[in-house]
C-alpha positions as CSV (number, residue, x, y, z in Angstrom):
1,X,58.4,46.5,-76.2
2,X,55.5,48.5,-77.5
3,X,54.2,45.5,-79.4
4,X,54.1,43.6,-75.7
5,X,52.6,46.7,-74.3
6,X,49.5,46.5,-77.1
7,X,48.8,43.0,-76.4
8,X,48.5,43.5,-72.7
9,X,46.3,46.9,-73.2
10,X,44.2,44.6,-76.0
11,X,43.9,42.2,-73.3
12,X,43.0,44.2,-70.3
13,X,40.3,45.7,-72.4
14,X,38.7,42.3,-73.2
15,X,39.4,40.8,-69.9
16,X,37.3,44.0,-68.5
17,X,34.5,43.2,-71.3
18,X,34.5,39.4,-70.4
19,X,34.1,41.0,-66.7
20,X,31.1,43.4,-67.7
21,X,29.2,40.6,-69.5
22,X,29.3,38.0,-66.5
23,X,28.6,40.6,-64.1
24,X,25.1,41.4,-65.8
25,X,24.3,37.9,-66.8
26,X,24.2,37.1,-62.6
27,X,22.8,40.4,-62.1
28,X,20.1,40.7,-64.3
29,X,19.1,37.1,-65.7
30,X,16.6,34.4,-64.8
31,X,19.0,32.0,-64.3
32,X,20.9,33.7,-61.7
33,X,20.1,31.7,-58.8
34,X,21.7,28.1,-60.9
35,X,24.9,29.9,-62.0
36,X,25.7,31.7,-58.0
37,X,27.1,29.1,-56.1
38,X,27.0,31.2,-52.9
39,X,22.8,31.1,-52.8
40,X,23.6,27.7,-52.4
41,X,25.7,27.6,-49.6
42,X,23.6,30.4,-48.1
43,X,20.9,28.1,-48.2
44,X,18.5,30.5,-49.5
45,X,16.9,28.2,-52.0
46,X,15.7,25.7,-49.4
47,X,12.3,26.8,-48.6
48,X,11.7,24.3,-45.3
49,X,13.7,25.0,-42.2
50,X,16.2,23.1,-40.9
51,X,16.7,21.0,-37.3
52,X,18.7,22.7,-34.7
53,X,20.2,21.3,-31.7
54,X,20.8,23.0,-29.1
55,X,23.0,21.9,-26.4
56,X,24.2,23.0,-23.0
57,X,27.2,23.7,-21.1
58,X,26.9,21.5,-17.9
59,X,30.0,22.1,-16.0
């Protein structure tokens, strides 16, 4: 049982390293923008604006 218990503590340690890394590479790096999939839904890259339509309830 303890030698379970190791293994998961070894990997909860490197599964909270793993998480460190990654968080500073989108953070803090030039290539955040390609990597962040959300800035693209967002549509924050798209520097032109976009058509609207606006339509009425005629009832």
């Amino acid at each position: 049982m303890k030698t379970i218990e190791r293994m998961l503590w070894k990997l909860a340690i490197i599964q909270f390293i793993f998480l460190c890394i990654a968080q500073y590479v989108v953070f803090h790096s030039s290539f955040a923008p390609y990597v962040v999939k959300v800035i693209r839904y967002e549509g924050v890259m798209k520097n032109s604006e976009t058509k609207t339509i606006e339509t009425f309830d005629q009832r």
